[in-house]
C-alpha positions as CSV (number, residue, x, y, z in Angstrom):
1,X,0.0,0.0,0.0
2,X,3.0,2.5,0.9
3,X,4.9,1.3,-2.0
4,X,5.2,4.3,-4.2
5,X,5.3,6.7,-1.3
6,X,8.4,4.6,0.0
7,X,10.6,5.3,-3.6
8,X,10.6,8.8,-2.1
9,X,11.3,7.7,1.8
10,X,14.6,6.0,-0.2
11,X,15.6,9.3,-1.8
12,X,14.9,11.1,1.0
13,X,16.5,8.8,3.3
14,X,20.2,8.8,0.8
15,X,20.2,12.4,1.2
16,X,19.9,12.5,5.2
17,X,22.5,9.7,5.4
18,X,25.2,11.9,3.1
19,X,24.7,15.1,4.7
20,X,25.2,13.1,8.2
21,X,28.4,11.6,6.5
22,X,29.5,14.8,5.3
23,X,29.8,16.1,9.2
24,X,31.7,13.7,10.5
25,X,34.7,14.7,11.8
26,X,36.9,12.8,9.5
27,X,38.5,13.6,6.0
28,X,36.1,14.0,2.7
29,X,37.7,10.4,1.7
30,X,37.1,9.0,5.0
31,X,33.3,10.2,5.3
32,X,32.5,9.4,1.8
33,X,34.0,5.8,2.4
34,X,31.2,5.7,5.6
35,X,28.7,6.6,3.2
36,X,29.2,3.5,0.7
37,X,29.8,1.6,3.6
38,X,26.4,2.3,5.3
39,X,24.3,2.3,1.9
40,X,26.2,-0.9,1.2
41,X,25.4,-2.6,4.6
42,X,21.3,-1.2,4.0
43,X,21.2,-2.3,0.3
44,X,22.8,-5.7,1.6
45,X,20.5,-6.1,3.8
46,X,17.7,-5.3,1.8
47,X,18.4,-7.4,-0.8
48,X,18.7,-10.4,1.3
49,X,15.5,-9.9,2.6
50,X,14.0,-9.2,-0.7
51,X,15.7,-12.8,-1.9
52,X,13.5,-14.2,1.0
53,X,10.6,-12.6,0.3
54,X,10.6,-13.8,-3.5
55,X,10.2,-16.9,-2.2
56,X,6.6,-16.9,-0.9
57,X,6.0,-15.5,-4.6
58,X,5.9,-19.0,-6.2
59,X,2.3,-19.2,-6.0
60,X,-0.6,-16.9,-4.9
61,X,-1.7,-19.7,-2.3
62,X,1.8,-19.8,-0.8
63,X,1.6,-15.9,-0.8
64,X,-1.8,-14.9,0.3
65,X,-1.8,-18.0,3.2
66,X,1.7,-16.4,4.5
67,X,0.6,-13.4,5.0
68,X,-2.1,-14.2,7.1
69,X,0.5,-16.1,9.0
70,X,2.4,-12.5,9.2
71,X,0.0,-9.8,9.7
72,X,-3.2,-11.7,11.2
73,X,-5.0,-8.3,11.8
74,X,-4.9,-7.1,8.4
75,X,-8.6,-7.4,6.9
76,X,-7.1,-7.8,3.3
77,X,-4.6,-10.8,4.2
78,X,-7.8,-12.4,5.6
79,X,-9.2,-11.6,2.9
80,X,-6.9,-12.8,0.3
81,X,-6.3,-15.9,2.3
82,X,-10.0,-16.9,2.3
83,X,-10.2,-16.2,-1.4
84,X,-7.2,-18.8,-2.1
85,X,-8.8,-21.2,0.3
86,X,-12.4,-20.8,-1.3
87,X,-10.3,-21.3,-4.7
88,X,-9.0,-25.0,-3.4
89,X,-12.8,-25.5,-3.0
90,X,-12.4,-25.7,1.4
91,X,-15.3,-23.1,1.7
92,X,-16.0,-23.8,5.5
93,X,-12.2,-22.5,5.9
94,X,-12.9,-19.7,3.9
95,X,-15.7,-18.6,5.4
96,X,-14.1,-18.0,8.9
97,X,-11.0,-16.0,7.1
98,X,-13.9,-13.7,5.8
99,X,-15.7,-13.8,9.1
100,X,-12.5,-12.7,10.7
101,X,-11.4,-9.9,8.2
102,X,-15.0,-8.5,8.6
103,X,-14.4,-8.5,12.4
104,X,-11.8,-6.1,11.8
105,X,-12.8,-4.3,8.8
106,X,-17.1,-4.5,8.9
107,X,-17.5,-2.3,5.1
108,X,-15.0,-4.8,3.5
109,X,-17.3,-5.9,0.5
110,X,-14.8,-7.9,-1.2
111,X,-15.0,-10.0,1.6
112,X,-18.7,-10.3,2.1
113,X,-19.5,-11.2,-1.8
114,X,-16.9,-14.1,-1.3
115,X,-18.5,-15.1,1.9
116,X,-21.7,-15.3,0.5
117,X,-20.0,-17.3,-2.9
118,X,-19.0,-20.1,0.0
119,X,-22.1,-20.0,1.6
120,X,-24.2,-20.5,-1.8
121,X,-21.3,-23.3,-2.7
122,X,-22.1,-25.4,0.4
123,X,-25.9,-25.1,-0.9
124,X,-26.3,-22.2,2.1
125,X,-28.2,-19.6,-0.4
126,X,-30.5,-18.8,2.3
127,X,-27.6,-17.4,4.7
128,X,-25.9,-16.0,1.4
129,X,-29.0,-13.9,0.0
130,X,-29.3,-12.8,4.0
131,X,-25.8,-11.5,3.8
132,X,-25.9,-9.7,0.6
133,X,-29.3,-8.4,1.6
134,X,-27.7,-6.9,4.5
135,X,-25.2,-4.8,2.4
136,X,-27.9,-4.3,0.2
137,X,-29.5,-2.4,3.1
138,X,-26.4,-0.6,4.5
139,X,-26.7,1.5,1.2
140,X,-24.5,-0.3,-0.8
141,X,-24.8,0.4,-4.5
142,X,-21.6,-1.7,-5.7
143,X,-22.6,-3.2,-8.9
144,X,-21.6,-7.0,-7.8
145,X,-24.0,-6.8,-4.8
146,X,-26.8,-6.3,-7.5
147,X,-25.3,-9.0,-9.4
148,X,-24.6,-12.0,-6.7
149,X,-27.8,-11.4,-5.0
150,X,-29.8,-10.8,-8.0
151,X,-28.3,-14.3,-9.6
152,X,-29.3,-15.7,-6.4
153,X,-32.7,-14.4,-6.1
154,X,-33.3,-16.0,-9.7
155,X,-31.3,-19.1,-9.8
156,X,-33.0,-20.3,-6.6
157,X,-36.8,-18.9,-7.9
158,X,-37.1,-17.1,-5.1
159,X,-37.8,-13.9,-6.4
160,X,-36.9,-14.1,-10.1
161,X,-38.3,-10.4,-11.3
162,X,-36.7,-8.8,-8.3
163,X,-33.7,-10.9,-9.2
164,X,-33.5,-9.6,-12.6
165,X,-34.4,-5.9,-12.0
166,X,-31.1,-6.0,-9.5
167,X,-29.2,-7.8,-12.5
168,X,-30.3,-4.6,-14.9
169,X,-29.2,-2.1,-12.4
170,X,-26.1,-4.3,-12.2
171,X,-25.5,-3.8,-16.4
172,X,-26.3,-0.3,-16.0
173,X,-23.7,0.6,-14.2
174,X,-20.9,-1.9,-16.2
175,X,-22.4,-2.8,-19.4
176,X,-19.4,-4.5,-20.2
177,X,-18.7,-7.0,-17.6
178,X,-19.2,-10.5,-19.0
179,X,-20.2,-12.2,-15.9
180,X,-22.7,-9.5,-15.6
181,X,-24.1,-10.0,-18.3
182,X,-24.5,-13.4,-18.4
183,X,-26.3,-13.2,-15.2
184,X,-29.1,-10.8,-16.6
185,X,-29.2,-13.2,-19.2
186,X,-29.9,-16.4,-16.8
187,X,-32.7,-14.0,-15.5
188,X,-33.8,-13.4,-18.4
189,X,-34.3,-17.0,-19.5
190,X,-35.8,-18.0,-16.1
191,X,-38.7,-15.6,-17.0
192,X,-39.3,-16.9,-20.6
193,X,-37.5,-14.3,-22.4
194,X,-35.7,-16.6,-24.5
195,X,-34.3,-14.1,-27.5
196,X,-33.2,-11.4,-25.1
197,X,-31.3,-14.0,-23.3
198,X,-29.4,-15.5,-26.4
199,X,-28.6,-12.0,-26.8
200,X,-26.8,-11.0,-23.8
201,X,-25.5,-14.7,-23.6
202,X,-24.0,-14.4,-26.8
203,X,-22.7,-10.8,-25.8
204,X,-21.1,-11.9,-23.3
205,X,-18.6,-14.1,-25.0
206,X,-18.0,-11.9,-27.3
207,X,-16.4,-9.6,-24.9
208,X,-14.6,-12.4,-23.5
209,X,-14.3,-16.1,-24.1
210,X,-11.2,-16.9,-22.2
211,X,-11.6,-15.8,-18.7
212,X,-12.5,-18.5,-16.0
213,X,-15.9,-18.2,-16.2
214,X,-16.0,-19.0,-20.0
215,X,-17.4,-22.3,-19.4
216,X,-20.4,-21.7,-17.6
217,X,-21.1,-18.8,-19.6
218,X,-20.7,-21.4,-22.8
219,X,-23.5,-23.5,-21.1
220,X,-26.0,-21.3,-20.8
221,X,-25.5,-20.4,-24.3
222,X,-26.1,-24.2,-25.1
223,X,-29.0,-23.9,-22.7
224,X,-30.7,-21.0,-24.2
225,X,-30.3,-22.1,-28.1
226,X,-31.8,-25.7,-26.7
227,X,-34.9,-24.0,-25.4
228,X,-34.8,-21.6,-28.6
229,X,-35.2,-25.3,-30.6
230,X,-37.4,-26.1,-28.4
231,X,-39.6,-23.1,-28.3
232,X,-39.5,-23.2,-32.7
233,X,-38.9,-27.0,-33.5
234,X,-38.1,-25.4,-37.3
235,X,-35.8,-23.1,-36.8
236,X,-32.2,-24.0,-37.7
């Protein structure tokens, strides 16, 4: 977070450490020599623990799960430790890491959309559309609160019109985002609006057919043109 900010602290810090140098009370040779020395010692040690560091790079689980290790009270190593574990499909895990970065940080809606992801992945949509219904009420107008609980709302037939007029403020305010608009498109196809569907489906890869969510969005595209056949046994 401080990472730009610290290129100056460097600068500023070279410049202290020179001036300092320049009044000891030693020769110009001997103070510059305690210069290099000191930067040399810093940069050293620096390094080394930059060498060390690289290490818990190899992989985002390694990363994100040392962290946690490291700074326990930071909300977004919770965070991004929940995330990894949710990834590796151990959503009970997960949960508590997002329970416990909430504790610290309560408007962290990174970490309640993934909470309520688990939740629905455990078959829990009840608790999940709770929880997003709760941010929904604390005034939240973040376009993937519209989106999870709207997909919700439809995909369990709770609410399927209320579902999809949270899905269209959703695309209103990013048109573009694939997932988004495949999930106004599920809506769409729950209430019978089959063409309007195929459209946004069909939209949707077009702005992106590689990301991991490709082949979900693929099946609903098979799903919708099956129900198209369906719908018009003759068209082609």
């Amino acid at each position: 977070l401080v990472y730009v900010p610290s290129v100056g602290f460097c600068l500023a810090l070279v410049v202290v450490l020179q001036k300092l140098c320049g009044r000891l009370p030693v020769a110009p040779r001997t103070a510059r020599a305690v210069f290099v020395g000191v930067m040399a010692l810093s940069v050293g040690l620096h390094s080394a623990r930059t060498l060390a560091r690289n290490l818990d790079w190899k992989s985002e689980e390694r990363l994100y799960l040392h962290d946690v290790r490291i700074v326990p009270q930071s909300a977004k190593a919770l965070s991004n430790a929940g995330k990894i574990l949710q990834d590796l499909g151990q959503h009970s895990a997960a949960i508590g890491k997002f329970e416990q970065a909430l504790e610290i940080e309560p408007g962290f809606r990174i970490a309640v959309l993934n909470w309520a992801y688990s939740l629905s992945a455990q078959g829990r949509e009840d608790q999940a559309i709770t929880l997003l219904e709760r941010e929904l009420r604390r005034g939240s107008q973040d376009p993937f609160v519209y989106n999870n609980l709207g997909f919700l709302l439809v995909d369990t037939e709770l609410d399927a019109t209320r579902g999809v007029a949270l899905l269209e403020k959703a695309v209103r305010v990013r048109p573009t985002d694939p997932d988004i608009l495949d999930s106004l498109g599920w809506g769409y196809y729950k209430l019978g609006r089959l063409q309007e569907a195929r459209e946004l489906f069909q939209r949707s890869l077009d702005l992106n057919d590689w990301s991991t969510s490709t082949p979900s969005r693929r099946a609903h595209l098979e799903t919708i043109e099956r129900a198209l056949r369906h719908a018009d046994p003759h068209s082609r």
